[in-house]
BAPADO-116213 format. One record per residue (C-alpha): x, y, z; residue in three letters. Coordinates in nm, 4 decimals, decimal comma. Layout:
<sites>
X;Y;Z;ALA;
...
</sites>
This chain:
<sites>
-2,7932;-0,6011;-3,2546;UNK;
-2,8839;-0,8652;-2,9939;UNK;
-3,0391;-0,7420;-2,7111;UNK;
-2,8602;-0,7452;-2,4047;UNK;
-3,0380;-0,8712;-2,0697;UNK;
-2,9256;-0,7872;-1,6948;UNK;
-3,0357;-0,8387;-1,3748;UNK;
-2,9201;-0,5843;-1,1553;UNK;
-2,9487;-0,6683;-0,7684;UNK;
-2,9282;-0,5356;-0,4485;UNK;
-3,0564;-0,1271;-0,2497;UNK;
-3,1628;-0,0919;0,0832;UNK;
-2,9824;0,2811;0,1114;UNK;
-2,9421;0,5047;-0,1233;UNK;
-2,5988;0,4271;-0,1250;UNK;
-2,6592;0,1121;-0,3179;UNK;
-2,9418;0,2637;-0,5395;UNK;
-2,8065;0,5390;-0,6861;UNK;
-2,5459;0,3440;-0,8701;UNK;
-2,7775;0,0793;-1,0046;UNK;
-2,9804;0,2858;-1,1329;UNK;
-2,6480;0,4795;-1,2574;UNK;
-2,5422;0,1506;-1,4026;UNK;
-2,9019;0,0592;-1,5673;UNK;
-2,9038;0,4364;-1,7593;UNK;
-2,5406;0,3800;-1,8611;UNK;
-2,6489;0,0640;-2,0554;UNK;
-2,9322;0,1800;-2,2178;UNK;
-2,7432;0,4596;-2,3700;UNK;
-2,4477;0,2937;-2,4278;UNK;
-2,6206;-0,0524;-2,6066;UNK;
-2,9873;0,0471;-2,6818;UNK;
-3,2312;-0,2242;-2,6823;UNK;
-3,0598;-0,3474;-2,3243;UNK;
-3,3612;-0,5559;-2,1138;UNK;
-3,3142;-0,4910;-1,7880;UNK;
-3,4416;-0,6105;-1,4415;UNK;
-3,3536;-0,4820;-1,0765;UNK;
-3,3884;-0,7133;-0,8221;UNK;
-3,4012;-0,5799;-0,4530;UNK;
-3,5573;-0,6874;-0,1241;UNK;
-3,9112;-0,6230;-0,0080;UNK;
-4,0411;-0,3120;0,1776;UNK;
-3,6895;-0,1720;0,1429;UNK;
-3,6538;0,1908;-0,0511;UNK;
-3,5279;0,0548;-0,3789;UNK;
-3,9070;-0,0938;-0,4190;UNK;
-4,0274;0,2722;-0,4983;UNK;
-3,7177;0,4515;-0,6509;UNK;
-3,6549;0,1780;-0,9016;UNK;
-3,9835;0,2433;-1,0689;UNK;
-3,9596;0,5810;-1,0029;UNK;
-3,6489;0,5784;-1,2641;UNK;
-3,8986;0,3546;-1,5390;UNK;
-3,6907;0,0072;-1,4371;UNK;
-3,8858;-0,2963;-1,3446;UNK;
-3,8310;-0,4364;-0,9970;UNK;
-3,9148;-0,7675;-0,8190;UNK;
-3,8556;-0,7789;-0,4050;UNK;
-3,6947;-1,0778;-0,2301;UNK;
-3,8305;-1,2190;0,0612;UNK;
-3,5069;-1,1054;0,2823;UNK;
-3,3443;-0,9457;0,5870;UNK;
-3,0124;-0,8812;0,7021;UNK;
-2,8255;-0,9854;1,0129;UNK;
-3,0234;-0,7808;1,3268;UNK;
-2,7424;-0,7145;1,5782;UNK;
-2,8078;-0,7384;1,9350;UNK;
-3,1567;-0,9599;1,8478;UNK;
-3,1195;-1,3095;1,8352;UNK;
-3,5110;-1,3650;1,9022;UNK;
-3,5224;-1,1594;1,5276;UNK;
-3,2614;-1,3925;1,3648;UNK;
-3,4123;-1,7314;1,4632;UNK;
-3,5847;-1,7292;1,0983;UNK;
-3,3010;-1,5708;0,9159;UNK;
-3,1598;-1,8790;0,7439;UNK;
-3,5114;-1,9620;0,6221;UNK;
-3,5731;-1,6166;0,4486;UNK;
-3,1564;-1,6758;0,2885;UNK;
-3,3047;-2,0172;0,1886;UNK;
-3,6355;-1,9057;0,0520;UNK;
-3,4915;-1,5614;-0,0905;UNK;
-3,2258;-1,8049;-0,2921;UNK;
-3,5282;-2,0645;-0,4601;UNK;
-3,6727;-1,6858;-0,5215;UNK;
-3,3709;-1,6016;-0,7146;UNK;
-3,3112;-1,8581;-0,9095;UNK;
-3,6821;-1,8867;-1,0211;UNK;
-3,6408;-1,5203;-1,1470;UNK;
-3,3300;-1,6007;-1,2902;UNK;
-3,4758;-1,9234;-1,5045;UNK;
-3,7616;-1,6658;-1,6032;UNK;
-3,5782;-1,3602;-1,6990;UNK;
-3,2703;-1,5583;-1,8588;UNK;
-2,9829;-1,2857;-1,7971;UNK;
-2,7040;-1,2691;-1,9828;UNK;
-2,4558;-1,0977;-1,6941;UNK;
-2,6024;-1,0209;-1,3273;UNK;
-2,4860;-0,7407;-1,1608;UNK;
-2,4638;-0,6976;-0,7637;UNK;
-2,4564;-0,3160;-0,5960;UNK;
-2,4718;-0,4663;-0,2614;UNK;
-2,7228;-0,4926;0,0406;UNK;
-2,9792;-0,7690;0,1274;UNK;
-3,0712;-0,8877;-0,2046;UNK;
-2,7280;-0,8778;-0,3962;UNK;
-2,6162;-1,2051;-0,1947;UNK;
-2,8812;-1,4537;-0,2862;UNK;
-2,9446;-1,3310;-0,6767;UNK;
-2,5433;-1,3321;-0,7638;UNK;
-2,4955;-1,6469;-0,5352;UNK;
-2,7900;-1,8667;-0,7052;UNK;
-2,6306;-1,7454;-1,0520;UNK;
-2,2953;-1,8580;-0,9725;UNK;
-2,4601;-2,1625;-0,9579;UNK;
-2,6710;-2,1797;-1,2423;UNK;
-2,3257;-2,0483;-1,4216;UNK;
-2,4412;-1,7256;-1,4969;UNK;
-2,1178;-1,4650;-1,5203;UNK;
-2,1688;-1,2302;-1,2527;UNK;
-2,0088;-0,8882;-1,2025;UNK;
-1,9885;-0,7485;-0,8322;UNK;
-1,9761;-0,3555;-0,7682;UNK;
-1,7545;-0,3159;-0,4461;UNK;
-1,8557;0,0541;-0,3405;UNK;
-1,6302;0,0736;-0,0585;UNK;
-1,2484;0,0546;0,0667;UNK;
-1,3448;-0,1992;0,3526;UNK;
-1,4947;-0,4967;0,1757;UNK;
-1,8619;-0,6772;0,3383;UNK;
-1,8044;-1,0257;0,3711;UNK;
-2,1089;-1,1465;0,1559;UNK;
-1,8815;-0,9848;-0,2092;UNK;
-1,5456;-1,1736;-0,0291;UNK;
-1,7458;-1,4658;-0,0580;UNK;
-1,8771;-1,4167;-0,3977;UNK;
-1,5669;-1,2664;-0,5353;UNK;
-1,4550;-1,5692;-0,5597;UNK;
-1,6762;-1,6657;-0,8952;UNK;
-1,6954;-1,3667;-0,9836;UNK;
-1,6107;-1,2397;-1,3663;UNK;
-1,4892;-0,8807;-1,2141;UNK;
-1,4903;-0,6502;-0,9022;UNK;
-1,5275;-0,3013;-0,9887;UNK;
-1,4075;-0,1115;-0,7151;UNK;
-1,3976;0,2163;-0,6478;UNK;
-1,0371;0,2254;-0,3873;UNK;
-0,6585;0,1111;-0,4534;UNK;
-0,5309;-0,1810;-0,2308;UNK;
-0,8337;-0,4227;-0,2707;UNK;
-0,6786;-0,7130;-0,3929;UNK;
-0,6576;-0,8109;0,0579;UNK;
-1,0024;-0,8821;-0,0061;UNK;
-1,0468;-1,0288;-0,3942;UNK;
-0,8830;-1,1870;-0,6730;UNK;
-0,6074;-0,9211;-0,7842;UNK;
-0,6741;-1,0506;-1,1619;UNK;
-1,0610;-0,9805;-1,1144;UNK;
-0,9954;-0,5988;-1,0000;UNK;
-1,1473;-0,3220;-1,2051;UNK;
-1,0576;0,0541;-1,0516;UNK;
-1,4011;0,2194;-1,1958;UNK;
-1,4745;0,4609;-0,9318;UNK;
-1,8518;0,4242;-0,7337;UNK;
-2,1598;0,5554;-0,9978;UNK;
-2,3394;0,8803;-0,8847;UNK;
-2,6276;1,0787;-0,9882;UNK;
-2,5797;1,2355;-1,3403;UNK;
-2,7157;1,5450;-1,2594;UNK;
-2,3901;1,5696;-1,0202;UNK;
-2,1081;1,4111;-1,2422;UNK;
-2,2843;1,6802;-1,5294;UNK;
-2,3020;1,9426;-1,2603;UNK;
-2,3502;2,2777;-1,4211;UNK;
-2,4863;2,4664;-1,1542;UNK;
-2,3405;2,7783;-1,0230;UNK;
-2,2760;2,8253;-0,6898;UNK;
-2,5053;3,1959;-0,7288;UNK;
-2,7875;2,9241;-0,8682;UNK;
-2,7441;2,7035;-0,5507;UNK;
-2,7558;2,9803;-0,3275;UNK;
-3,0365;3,1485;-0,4684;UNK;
-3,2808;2,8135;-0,4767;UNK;
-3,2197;2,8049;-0,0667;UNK;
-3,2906;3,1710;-0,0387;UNK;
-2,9625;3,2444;0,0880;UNK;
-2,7327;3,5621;0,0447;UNK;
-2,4131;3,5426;-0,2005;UNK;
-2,0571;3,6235;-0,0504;UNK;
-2,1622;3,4747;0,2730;UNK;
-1,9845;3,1226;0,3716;UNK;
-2,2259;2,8455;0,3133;UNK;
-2,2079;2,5362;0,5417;UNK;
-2,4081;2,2297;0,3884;UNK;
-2,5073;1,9226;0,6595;UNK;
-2,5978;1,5847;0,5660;UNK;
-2,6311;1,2885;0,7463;UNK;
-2,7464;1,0391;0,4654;UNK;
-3,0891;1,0301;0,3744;UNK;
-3,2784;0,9860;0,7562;UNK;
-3,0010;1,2248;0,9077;UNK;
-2,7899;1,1287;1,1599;UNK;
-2,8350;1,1816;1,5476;UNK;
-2,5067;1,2494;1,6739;UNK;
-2,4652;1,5159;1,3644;UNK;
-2,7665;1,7132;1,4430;UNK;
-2,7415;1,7170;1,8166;UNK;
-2,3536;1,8388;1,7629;UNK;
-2,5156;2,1449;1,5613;UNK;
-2,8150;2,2097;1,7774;UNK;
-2,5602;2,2510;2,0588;UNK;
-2,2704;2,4276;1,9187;UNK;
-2,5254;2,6544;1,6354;UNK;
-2,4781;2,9569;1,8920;UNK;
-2,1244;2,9603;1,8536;UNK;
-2,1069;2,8261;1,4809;UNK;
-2,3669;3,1542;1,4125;UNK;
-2,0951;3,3986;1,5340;UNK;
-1,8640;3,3144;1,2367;UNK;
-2,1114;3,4723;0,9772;UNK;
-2,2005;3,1866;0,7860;UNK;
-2,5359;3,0705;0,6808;UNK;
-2,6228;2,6985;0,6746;UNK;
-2,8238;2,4469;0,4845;UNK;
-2,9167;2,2113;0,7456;UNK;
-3,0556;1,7987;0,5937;UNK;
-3,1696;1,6725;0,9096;UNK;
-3,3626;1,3418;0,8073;UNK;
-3,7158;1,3012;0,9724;UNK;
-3,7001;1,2422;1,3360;UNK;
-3,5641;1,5545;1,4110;UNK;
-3,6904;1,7402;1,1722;UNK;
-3,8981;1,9147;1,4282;UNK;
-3,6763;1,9992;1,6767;UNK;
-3,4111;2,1414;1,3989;UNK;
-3,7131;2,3458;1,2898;UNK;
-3,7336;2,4553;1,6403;UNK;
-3,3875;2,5273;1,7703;UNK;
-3,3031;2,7770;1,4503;UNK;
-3,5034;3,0170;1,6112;UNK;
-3,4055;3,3459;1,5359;UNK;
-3,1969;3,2333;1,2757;UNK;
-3,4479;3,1120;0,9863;UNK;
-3,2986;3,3448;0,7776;UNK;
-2,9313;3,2295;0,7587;UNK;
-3,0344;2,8566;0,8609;UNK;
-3,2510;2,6716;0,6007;UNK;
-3,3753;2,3183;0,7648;UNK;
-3,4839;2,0030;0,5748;UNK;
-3,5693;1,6951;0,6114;UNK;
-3,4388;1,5862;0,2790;UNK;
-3,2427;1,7640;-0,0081;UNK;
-3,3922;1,5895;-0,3159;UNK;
-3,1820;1,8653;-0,5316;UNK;
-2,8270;1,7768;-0,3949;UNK;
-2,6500;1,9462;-0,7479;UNK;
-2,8067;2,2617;-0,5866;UNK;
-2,6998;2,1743;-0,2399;UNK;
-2,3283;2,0908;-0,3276;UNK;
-2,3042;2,4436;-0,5286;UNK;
-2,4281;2,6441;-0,3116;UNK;
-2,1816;2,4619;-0,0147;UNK;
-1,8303;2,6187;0,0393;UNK;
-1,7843;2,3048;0,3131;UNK;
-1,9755;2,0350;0,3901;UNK;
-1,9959;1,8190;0,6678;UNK;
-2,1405;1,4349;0,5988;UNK;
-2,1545;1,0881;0,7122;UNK;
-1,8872;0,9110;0,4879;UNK;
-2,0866;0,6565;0,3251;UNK;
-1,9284;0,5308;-0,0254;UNK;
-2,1665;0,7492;-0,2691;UNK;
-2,1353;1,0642;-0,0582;UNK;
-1,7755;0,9871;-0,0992;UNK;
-1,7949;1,0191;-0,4768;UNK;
-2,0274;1,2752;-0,5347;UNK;
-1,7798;1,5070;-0,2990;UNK;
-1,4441;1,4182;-0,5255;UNK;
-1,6346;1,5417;-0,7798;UNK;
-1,7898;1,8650;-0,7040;UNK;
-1,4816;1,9350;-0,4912;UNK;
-1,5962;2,0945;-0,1587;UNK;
-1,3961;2,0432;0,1369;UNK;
-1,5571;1,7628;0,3811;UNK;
-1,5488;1,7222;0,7343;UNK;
-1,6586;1,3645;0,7356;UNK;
-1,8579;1,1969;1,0659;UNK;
-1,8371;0,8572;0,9824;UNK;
-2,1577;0,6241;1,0619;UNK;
-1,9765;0,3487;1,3893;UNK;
-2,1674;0,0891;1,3861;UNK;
-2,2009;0,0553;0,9543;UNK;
-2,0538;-0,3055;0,8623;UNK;
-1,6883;-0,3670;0,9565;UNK;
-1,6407;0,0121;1,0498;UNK;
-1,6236;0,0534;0,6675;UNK;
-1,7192;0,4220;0,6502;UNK;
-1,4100;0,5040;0,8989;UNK;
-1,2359;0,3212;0,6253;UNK;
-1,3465;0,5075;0,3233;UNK;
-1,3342;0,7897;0,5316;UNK;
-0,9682;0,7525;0,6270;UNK;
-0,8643;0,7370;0,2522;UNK;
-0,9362;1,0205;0,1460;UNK;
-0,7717;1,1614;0,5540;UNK;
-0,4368;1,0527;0,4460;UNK;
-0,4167;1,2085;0,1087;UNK;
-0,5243;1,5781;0,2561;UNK;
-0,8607;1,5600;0,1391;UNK;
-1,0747;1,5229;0,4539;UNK;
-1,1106;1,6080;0,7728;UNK;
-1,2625;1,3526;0,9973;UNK;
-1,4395;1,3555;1,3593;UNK;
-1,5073;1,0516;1,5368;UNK;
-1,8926;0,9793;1,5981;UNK;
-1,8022;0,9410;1,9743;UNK;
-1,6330;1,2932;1,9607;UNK;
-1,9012;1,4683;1,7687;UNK;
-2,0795;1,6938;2,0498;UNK;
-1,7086;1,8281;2,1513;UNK;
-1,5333;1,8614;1,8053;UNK;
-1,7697;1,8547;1,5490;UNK;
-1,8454;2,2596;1,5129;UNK;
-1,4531;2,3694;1,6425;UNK;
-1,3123;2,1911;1,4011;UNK;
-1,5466;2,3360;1,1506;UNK;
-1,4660;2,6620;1,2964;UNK;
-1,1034;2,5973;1,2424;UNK;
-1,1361;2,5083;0,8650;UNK;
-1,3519;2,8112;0,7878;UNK;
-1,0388;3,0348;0,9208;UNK;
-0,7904;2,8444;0,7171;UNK;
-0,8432;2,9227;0,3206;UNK;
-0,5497;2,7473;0,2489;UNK;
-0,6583;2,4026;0,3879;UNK;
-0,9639;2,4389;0,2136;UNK;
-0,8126;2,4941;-0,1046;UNK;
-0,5687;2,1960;-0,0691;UNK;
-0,8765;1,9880;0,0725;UNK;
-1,0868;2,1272;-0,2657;UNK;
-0,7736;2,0319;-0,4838;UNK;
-0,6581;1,7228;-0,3665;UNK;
-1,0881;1,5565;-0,3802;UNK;
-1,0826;1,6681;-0,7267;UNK;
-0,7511;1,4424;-0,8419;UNK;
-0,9484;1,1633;-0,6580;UNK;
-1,2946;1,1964;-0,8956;UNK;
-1,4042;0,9552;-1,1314;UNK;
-1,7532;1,1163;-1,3450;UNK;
-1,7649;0,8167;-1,5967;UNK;
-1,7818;0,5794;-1,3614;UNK;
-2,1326;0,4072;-1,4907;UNK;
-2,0162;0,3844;-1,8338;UNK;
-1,6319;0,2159;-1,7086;UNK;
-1,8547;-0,0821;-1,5231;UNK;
-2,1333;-0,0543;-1,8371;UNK;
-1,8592;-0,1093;-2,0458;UNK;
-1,7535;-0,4466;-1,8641;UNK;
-2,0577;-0,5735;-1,8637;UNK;
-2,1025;-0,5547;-2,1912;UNK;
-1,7473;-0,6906;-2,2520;UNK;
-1,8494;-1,0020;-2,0072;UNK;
-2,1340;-1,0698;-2,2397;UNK;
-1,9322;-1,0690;-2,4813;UNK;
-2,1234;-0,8228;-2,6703;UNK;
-1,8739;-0,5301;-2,7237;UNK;
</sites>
């Protein structure tokens, strides 16, 4: 069998990690013998997870766009023009066979010095809005997997793959019960469980919403699991009071499978990968989508999962006033949380590694 070699590029956020490394597993299972190597950008998080998961990694020397600093952009095109000779040094090196781009700073320059070295690159679009960086590269692209209907307004229609976005395989596997979930957070059974989660550093305008309205959201007997992110870790810790027992604060949930079964709803930011790992265990979602994320996309993936019944949604702006009544409000309708519940699962997509494995492979002309 001849071995297979791909260069899979791109992190920053989880968001973008969790599916490359999704992606990498899928091929090694699915063509053993598959050489892989993960390109991402330096002093970003995919520099320890990637190893963390037994891939090798090299880091880019690369930034994004900083809005609102132009004083921090002034040497922006040099790091796009260094990170790009980078690139296509690894590239000569390494001698890939298909490159694969998950998105953030160092998918640009690796699939964009490929396309010109003629390398067949495959681009994984995670969400409904998308960045302009895969619009350009789309373009030259072999395929698009994409994880939303309607994308062809931003690539080739012919190049479209619907795949669904990669998540964690101990979540498209999940087995847990919800009596194991709620047992690992030390938390009673038969009692409504509220999980919060605002990404992996939190989000501000989540917490402060449930610091403030936690009196009120406490007289609905429900117990919470409450992911607040570091900075306000302390004052969550804080604020809960006389309610450690039915509140359980963290600053990260590294056991989300236990998380999601123990939830009955969960309220989230509404980035891609949250997106998918919610169709697929089902709970209903009040989503809080991140504003100022790239071209307002997580309003957008958000908002497509609004219109078919399957999510709530509260503006970030509207947060502190609406966040906790309109989780009040779901908790006293059953019925729109089982049409919430029913409606995510239609939308879920578990195999999604092995679909955009599978093209790979096909690109390589392998399969």
């Amino acid at each position: 069998m001849d071995n297979l070699r791909v260069i899979i590029a791109g992190g920053g956020t989880g968001g973008h990690i969790f599916p490359a490394v999704a992606i990498g597993h899928a091929l090694q299972r699915m063509r053993p013998g598959t050489q892989l190597l993960f390109v991402g950008a330096k002093n970003k998080m995919e520099m320890e997870k990637v190893p963390q998961e037994g891939f090798e990694i090299i880091g880019l020397d690369i930034a994004g766009f900083q809005r609102g600093s132009i004083l921090k952009n002034l040497s922006l095109p040099f790091k796009l023009l260094k990170s790009k000779m980078q690139a296509r040094s690894i590239i000569r090196q390494f001698k890939p066979g298909v490159i694969v781009g998950v998105g953030g700073y160092a998918s640009f320059p690796v699939l964009n010095a490929g396309q010109g070295m003629n390398i067949p690159t495959l681009i994984q679009e995670q969400n409904s809005f998308a960045g302009k960086s895969n619009k350009i590269l789309g373009k030259r692209a072999e395929a698009i997997c994409v994880a939303y209907e309607n994308m062809e307004q931003f690539f080739p229609k012919d190049k479209i793959i619907i795949t669904g976005n990669p998540v964690r395989k101990n979540i498209s596997d999940m087995s847990k019960t919800s009596e194991e979930g709620i047992a690992s957070f030390g938390l009673k059974n038969n009692v409504k469980t509220i999980l919060i989660v605002g990404g992996s550093l939190g989000a501000k305008s989540i917490n402060e919403s449930i610091d403030e309205g936690l009196d009120e959201l406490m007289k609905e007997d429900v117990q919470v699991i409450w992911q607040t992110g570091k900075p306000y870790h302390a004052q969550a810790k804080r604020r809960i009071g006389g309610y450690s027992s039915k509140v359980k604060v963290f600053d990260f949930i590294k056991e989300m499978d236990s998380a999601y079964a123990a939830a009955d709803i969960v309220i989230s930011r509404a980035g891609a990968l949250a997106i998918a790992e919610l169709c697929i265990v089902g709970k209903p979602v009040i989503f809080v989508p991140y504003p100022h994320a790239a071209e307002d996309h997580q309003t957008s993936n958000a908002m497509a999962l609004v219109k078919r019944n399957a999510a709530a949604l509260v503006k970030d702006s509207d947060a502190k006033t609406e966040l906790v009544n309109k989780l009040r409000s779901i908790l006293k309708d059953s019925d729109m949380q089982k049409i919430m519940s029913e409606n995510l699962k239609t939308m879920a997509i578990k195999d999604a590694d092995e679909r955009i494995a599978n093209k790979v492979i096909q690109i390589a002309g392998l399969n």
